[in-house]
C-alpha positions in Angstrom: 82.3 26.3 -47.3 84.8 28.8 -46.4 88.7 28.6 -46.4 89.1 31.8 -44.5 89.4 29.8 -40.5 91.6 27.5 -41.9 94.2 29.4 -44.3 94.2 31.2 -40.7 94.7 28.5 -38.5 97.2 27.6 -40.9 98.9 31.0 -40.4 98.5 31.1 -36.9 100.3 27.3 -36.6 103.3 28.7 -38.2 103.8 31.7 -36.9 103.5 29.8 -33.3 106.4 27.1 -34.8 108.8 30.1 -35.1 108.1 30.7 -31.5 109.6 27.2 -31.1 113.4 27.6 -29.8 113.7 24.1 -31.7 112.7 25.2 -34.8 114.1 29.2 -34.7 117.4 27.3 -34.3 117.2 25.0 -37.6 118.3 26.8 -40.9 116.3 23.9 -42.6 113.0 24.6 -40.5 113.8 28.4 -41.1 113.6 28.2 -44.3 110.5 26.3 -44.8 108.3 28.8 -43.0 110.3 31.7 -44.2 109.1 33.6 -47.9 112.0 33.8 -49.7 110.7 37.8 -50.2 110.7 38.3 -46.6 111.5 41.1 -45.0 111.3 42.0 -41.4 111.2 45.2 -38.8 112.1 43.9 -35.6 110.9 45.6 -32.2 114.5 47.1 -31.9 113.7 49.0 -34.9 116.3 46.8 -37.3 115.4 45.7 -41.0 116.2 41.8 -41.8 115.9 40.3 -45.2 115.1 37.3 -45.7 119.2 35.7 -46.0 119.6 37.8 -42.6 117.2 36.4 -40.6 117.8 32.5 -42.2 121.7 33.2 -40.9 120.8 34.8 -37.7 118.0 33.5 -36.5 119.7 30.6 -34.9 121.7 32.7 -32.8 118.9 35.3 -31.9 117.6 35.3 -28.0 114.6 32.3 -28.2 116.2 30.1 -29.6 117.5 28.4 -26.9 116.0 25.6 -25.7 116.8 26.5 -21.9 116.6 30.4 -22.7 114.0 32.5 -22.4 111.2 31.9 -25.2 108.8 34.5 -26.6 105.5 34.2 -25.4 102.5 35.1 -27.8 99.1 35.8 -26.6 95.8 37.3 -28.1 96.7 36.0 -31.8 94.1 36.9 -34.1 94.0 36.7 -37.8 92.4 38.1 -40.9 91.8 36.5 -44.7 93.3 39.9 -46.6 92.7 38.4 -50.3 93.2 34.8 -51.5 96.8 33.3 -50.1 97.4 36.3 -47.9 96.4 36.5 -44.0 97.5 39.1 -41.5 98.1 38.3 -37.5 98.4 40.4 -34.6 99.1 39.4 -31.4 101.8 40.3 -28.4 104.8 38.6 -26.9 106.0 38.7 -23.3 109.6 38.1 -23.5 111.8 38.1 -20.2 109.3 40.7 -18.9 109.5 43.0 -22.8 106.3 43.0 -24.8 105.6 44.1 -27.8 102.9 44.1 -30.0 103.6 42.2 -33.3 101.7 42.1 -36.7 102.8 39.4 -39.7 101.9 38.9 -43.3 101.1 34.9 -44.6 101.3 34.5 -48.0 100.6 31.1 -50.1 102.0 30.9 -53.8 101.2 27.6 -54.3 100.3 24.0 -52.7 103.9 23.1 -52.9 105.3 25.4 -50.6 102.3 26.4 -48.4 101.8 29.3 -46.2 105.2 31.6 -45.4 105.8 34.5 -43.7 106.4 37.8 -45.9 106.0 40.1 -43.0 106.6 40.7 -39.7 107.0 44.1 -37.3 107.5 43.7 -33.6 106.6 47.6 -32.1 107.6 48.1 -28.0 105.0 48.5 -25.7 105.9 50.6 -22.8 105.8 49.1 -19.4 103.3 51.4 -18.0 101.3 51.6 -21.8 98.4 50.2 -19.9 97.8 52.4 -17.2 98.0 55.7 -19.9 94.7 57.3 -19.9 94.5 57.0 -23.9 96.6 53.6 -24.2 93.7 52.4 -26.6 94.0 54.8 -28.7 
């Protein structure tokens, strides 16, 4: 039997708990899904670290719990190598999407599957309707 579907699912459930206003505003929940290598490019083009994102994610738009909330859709994941799957998928957020890849890595049993990676790129509003948006 196969671990690949559920070292995805796996991925796919946390990435989809950092979606949660509730937990993007808990340091403590943060940190849990967080790899303490993490590094992030956000769709605005900005770099986070890891001790970035732990201290500002609480205060970043989601993570209210009467805000607006990021909306993912399409998620799909991919076994790279043992402990290491990669997601794509888009968000809808007031109206902005963007198109978003992350890496899940698993060191151990212990602490489970984390995020290492993530990259959040603009889409246009009128991406769809270019002739070659598929390209």
């Amino acid at each position: 039997m196969t671990q690949e579907p559920d070292d995805v699912r796996q991925a796919i459930e946390g990435e989809l708990r950092l979606h949660d206003p509730a937990v993007r505003s808990s340091p403590s929940e943060i940190l849990r899904l967080l790899d303490p290598e993490f590094v992030e490019v956000g769709s605005s083009g900005r770099r986070y670290t890891y001790a970035e994102m732990i201290a500002e994610l609480p205060s970043h738009p989601g993570s209210q719990a009467d805000g607006p909330r990021y909306e993912p859709s399409e998620i799909t994941g991919v076994l790279l190598a043992p402990g290491l799957v990669q997601l794509t998928y888009e968000t809808d957020f007031d109206g902005l999407r963007a198109r978003r890849t992350s890496l899940w890595r698993k060191r151990d049993e212990e602490t489970g599957w984390r995020m290492y990676y993530h990259q959040g790129t603009p889409v246009p509003p009128a991406a769809d309707q270019w002739p070659c948006s598929r390209g």
